[in-house]
C-alpha positions as CSV (number, residue, x, y, z in Angstrom):
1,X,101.1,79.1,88.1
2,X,100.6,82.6,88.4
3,X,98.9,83.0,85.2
4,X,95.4,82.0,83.5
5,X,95.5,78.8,82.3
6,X,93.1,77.1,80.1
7,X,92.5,73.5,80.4
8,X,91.7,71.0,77.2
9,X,91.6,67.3,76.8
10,X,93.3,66.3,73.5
11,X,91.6,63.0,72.7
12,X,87.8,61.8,73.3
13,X,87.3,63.2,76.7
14,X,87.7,61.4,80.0
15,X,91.9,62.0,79.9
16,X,91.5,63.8,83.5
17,X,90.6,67.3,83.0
18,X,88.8,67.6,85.8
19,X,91.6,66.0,88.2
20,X,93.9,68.2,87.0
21,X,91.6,71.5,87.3
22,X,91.3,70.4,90.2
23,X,95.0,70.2,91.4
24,X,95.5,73.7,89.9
25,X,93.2,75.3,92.3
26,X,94.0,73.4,95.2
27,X,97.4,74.5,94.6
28,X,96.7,78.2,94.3
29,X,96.3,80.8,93.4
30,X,93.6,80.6,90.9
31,X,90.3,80.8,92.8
32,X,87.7,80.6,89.3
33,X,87.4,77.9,87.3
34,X,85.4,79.1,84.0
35,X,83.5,76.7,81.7
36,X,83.5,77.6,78.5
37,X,82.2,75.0,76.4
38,X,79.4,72.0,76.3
39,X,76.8,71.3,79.5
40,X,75.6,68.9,81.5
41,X,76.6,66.0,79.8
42,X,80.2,66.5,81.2
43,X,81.8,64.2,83.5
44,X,85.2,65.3,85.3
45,X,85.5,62.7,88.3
46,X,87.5,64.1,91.0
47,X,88.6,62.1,93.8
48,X,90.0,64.3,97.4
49,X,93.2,63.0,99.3
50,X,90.2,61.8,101.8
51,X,88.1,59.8,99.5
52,X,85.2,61.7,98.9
53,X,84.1,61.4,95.0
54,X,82.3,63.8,92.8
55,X,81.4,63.8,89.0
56,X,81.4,67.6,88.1
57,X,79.3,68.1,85.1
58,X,78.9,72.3,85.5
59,X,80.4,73.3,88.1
60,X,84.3,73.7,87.8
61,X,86.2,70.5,89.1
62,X,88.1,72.9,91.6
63,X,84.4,73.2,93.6
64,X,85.8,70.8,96.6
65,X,88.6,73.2,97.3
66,X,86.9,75.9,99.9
67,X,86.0,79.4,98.1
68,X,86.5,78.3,94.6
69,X,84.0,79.7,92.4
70,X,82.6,78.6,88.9
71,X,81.3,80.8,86.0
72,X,79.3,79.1,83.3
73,X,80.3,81.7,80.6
74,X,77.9,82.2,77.3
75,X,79.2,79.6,75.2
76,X,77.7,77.0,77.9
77,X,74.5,75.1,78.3
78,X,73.4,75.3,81.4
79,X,70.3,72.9,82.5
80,X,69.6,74.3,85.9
81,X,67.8,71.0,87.0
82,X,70.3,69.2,86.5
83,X,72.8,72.1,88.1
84,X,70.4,71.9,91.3
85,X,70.9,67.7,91.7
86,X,74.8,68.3,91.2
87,X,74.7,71.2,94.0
88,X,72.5,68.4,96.0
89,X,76.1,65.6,95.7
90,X,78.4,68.6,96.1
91,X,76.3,69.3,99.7
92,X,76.5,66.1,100.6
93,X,79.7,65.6,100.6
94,X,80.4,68.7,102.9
95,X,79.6,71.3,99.8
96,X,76.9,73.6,101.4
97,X,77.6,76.7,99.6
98,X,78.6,75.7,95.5
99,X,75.4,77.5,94.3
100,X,76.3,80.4,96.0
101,X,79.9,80.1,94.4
102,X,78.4,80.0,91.0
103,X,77.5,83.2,89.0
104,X,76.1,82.6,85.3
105,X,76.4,84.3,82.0
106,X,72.9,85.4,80.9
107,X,73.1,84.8,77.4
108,X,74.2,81.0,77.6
109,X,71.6,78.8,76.4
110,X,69.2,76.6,78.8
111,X,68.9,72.8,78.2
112,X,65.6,72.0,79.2
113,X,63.7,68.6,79.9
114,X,62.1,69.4,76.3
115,X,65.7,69.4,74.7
116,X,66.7,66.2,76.2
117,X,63.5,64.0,75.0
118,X,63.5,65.0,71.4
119,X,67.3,64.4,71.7
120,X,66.9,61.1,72.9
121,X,64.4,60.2,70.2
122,X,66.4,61.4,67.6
123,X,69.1,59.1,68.7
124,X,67.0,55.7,69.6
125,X,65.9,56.1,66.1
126,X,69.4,56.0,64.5
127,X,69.4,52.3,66.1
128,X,73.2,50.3,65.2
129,X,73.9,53.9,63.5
130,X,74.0,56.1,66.7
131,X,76.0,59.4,66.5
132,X,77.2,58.6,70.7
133,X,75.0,61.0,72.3
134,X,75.1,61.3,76.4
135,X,71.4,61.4,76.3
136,X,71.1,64.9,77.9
137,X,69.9,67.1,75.4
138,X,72.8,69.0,74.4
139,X,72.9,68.6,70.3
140,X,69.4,69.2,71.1
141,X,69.7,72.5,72.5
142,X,72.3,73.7,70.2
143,X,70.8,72.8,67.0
144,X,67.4,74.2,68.4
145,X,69.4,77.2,68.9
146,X,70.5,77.1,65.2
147,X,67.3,76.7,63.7
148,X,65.4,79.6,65.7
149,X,68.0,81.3,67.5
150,X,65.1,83.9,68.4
151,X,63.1,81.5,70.5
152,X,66.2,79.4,72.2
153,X,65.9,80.3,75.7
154,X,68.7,81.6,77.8
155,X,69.8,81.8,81.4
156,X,68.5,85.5,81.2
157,X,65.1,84.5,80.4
158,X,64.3,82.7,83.7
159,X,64.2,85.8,85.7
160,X,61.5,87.1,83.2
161,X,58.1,84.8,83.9
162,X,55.8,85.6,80.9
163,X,59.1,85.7,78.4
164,X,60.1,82.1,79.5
165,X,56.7,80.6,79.5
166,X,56.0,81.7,75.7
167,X,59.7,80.7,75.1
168,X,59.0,77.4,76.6
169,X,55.3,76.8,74.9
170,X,57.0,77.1,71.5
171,X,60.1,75.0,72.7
172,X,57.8,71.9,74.0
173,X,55.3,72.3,70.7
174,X,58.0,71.5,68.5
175,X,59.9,68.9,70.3
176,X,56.4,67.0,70.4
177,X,56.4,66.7,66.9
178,X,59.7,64.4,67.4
179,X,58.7,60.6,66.2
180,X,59.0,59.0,69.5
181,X,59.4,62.2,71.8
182,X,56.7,60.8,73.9
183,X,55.1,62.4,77.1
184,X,56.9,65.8,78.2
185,X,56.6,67.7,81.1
186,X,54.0,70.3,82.0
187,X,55.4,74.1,81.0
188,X,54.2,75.5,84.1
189,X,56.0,72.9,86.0
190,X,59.4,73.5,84.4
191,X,58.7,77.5,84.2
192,X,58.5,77.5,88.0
193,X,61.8,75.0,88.6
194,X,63.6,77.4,86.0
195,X,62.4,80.7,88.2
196,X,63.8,79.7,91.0
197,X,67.1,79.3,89.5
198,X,67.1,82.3,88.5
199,X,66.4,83.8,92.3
200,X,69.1,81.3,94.0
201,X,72.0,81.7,91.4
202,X,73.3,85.2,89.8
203,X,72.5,86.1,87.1
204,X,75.7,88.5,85.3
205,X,76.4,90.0,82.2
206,X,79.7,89.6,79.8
207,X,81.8,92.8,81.8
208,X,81.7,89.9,84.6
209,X,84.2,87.4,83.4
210,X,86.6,90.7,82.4
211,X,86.6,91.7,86.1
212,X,87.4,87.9,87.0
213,X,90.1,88.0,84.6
214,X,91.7,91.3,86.0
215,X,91.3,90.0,89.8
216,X,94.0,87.0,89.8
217,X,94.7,83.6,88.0
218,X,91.6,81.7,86.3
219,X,91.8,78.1,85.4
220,X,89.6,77.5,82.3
221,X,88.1,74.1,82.3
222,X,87.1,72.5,79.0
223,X,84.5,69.6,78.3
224,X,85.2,66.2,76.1
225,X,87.6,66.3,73.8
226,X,89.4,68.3,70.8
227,X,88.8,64.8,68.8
228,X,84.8,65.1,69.5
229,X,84.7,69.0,68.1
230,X,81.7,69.8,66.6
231,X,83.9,71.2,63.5
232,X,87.4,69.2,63.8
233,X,86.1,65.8,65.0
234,X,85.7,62.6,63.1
235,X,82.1,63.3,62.1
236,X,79.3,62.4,62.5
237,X,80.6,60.8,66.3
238,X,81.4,64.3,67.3
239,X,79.3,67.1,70.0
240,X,77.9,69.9,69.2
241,X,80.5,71.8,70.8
242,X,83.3,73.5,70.2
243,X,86.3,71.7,72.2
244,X,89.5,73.3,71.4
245,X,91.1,76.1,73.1
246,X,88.7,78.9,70.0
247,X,86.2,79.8,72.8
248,X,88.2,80.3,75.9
249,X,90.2,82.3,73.4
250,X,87.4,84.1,72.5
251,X,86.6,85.3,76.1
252,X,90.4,85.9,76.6
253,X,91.1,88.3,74.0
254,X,87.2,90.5,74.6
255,X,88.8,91.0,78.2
256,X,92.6,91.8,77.1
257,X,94.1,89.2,78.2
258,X,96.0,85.3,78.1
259,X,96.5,82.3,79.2
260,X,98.7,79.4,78.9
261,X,97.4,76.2,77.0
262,X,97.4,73.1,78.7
263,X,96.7,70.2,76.6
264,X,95.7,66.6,78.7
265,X,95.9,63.2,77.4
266,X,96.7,59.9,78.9
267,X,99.4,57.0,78.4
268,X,96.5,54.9,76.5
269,X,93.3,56.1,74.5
270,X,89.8,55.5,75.3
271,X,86.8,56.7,74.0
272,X,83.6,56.8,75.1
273,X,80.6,55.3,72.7
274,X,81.0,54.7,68.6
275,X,83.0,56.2,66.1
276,X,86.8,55.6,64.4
277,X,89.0,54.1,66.8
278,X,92.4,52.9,65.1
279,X,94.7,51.9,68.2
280,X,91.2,50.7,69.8
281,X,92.4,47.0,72.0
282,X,90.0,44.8,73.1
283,X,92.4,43.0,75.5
284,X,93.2,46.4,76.8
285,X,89.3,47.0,77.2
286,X,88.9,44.0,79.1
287,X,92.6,44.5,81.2
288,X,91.8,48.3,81.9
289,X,88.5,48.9,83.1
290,X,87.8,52.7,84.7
291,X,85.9,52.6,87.5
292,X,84.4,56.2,86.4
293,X,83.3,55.2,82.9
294,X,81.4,52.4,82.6
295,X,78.8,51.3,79.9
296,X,75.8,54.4,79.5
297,X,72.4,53.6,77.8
298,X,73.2,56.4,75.6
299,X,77.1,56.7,75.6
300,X,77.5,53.0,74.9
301,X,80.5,51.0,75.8
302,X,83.8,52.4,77.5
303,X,86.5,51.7,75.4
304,X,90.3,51.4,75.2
305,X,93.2,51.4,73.0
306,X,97.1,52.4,73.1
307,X,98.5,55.9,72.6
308,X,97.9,57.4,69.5
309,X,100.2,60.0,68.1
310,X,98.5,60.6,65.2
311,X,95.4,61.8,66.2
312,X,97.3,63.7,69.2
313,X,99.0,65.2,66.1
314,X,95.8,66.3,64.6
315,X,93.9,67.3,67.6
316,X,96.8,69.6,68.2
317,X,97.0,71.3,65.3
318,X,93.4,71.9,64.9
319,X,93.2,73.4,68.3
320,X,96.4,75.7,67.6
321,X,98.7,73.8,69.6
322,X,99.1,74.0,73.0
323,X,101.9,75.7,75.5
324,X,102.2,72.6,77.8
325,X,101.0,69.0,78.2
326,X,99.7,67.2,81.4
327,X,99.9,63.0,81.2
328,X,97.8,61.2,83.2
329,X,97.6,57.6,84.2
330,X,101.1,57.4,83.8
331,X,101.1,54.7,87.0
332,X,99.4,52.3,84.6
333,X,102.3,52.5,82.4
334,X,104.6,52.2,84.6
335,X,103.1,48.6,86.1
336,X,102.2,47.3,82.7
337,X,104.7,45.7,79.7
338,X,101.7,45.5,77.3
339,X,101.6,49.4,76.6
340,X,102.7,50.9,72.8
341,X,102.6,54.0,71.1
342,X,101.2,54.0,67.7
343,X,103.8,56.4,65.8
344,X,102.0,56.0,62.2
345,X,98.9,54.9,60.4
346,X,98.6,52.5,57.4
347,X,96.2,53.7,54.9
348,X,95.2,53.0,51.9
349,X,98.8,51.3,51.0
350,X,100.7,54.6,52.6
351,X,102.5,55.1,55.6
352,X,100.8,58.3,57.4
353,X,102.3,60.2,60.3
354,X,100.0,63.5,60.0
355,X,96.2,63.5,59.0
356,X,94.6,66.2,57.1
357,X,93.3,69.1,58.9
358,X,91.3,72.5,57.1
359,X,89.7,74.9,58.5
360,X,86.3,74.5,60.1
361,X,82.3,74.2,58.6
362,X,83.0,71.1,56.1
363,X,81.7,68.3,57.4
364,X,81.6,66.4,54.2
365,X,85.3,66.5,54.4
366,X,85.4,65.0,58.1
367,X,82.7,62.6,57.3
368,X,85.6,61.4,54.4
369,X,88.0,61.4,57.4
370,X,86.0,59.5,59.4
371,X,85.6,56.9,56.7
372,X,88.9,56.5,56.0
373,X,90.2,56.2,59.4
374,X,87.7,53.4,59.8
375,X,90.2,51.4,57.2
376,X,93.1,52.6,58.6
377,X,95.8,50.4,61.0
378,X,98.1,51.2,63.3
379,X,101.9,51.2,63.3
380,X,103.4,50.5,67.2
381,X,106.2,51.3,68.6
382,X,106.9,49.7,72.3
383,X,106.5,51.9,75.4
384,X,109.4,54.2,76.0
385,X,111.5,54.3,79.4
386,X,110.7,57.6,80.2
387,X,106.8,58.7,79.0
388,X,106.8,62.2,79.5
389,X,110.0,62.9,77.6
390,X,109.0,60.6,74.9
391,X,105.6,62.1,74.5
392,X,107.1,65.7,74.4
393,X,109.9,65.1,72.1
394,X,107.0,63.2,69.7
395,X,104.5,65.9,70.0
396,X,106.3,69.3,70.8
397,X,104.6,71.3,73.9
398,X,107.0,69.7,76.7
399,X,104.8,67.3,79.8
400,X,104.9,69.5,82.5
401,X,102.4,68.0,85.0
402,X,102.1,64.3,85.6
403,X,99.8,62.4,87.3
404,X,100.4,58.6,88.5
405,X,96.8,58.5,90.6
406,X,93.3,59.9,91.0
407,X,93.8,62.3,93.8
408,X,95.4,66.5,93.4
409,X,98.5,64.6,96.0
410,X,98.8,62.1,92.7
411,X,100.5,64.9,90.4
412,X,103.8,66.6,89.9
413,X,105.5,68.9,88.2
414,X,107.9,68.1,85.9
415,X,111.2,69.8,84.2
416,X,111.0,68.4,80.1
417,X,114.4,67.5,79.0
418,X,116.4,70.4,77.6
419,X,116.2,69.8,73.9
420,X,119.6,69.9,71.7
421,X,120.1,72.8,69.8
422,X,120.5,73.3,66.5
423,X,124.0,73.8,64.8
424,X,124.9,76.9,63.9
């Protein structure tokens, strides 16, 4: 462990990211964990060997382990008020000093309390149609972005006053033309919160994450899932964010450098909020509950469904595969009979093992996906004897981690099964 290693969950999200960032710097050496993707509306739960709990949204899930720092790089969006409530938990539980652990990328966008209202609109008004937003503002902020890319504010801004106040008048004059945006906050208000973030957290520039890179091993720590990318997922239930491994290989290669691709899933699916679900199991939903991921206003219901190696199948080639795999909640199947592996879809009269995958920007094509997975059934296999070599043999990149609790003292390394070889 040795080298960088970047961190992605290859389903909907909540497969254990965070607990296994979270082991990895624990363990050593790595003493960064850089987010490079989505915002506040992430939720890695992390639970200590004594108890204490945290729900790291942007900090990196290795926070609790003394000196770890955090980078939010530029491809994040960073909402410093909700940043100052999460440093708030962190201190409480014995945390005094993540903020001054935390350095920030100037160019990465700011979610602001203007982003999240309009964002929240937009979705109440889909009504039974909802896309599955968290409710915080981040399609919001990104499509913002997208449509006046010259007036999105950054993390850079809030150390210049009379920029971020023009910035902010524009930002809050358009969002109040959202039907149903309702009151918003005053602009001096949030110009003043947002100025102090910028004097209590620092501020760098892109040469920063290089010199990380260069200075020892750096865990990066993705958000949701490769099946909710914003170009790959099943649209339109997807983020506005790109999930796979493309950004933290992006910042990889500008500084030189590699990492080893860690892909996390569990031994059963879930999925947070609406959209295609084909080994979905409402006996499973009822059976499994997660203490962490409960029923949101805006996420919707938690659910649950067996393992599905078809859509591990896609999310893995769309995200360029992976080097290794890490399989959590493999206690729950161990103790249960109930669990199966869904080898194959039926669809549309065919047998399919493999969906489509192209390359990224047609959402027209996805949207087709998504309807057609919406038709689609299952085909199970029962559980196997031995999860982690059955999953690696299915899939390809061998399990290397395991976990079989919540805690870092919950997961171990594995040695995959040596594969035949070939004749001849």
């Amino acid at each position: 462990m040795d080298e960088h290693v970047v961190v992605v969950d290859l389903g909907y999200g909540d497969a254990g990211k965070g607990t296994v960032v979270d082991w990895l710097c624990a363990r050593g050496p790595a003493r960064t964990v850089v987010r490079f993707n989505g915002g506040a509306q992430a939720a890695h739960n992390v639970v200590a060997p004594d108890g204490r709990h945290h729900t790291f949204a942007q900090f990196g899930s290795g926070t609790l382990t003394p000196g770890v720092r955090t980078h939010l790089s530029r491809f994040m969006l960073v909402d410093p008020l909700a940043l100052a409530a999460e440093a708030r938990h962190l201190a409480a539980l014995g945390v005094p000093d993540a903020l001054d652990r935390l350095t920030v990328d100037r160019d990465a966008l700011l979610t602001t309390p203007y982003h999240r209202a309009a964002g929240r609109a937009r979705e109440a008004a889909r009504g039974a149609g909802r896309h599955g937003s968290c409710g915080m503002g981040i399609g919001e902020t990104a499509a913002y972005a997208l449509e006046h890319p010259a007036d999105a504010p950054r993390a850079g801004d809030c150390a210049s006053p009379a920029r971020l106040r023009r910035l902010l008048v524009r930002l809050r004059d358009r969002c109040a033309a959202v039907p149903g945006c309702g009151p918003l906050p005053d602009v001096a208000d949030c110009a003043d919160a947002f100025a102090a973030f910028a004097a209590r957290v620092r501020l760098v520039g892109g040469e920063h994450l290089a010199r990380l890179l260069r200075s020892g091993p750096v865990v990066f720590e993705g958000a949701q899932g490769v099946l909710l990318d914003e170009w790959h997922g099943f649209h339109p239930h997807t983020t506005w964010s790109t999930t796979t491994f493309a950004n933290a290989a992006t910042l990889l290669a500008e500084a030189g450098a590699a990492a080893v691709r860690l892909g996390v899933l569990r031994t059963y699916t879930t999925r947070h909020g609406p959209g295609p679900f084909v080994t979905e199991d409402p006996a499973l939903t009822e059976d499994l509950p997660d203490r962490h991921n409960r029923y949101g206003r805006w996420q919707g219901a938690f659910r649950v469904g067996h393992l599905d190696l078809v859509a591990l199948r896609y999310a893995l080639e769309v995200a360029g595969g992976a080097d290794a795999l890490a399989l959590t909640h493999l206690d729950v199947a161990q103790a249960r009979t109930d669990l199966r592996i869904c080898t194959a879809y039926e669809m549309a009269g065919q047998r399919v093992e493999r969906l489509p995958a192209g390359p990224p920007g047609d959402l027209d094509r996805q949207a087709a996906l998504t309807r057609a997975l919406s038709a689609a059934r299952p085909v199970y296999t029962a559980a196997p004897a031995d999860w982690p070599a059955a999953i690696g043999t299915a899939l390809g990149p061998p399990v290397t981690l395991v976990s079989t609790g919540p805690t870092r003292t919950d997961k171990h390394l594995v040695r995959p099964a040596a594969r035949p070889r070939s004749a001849g």
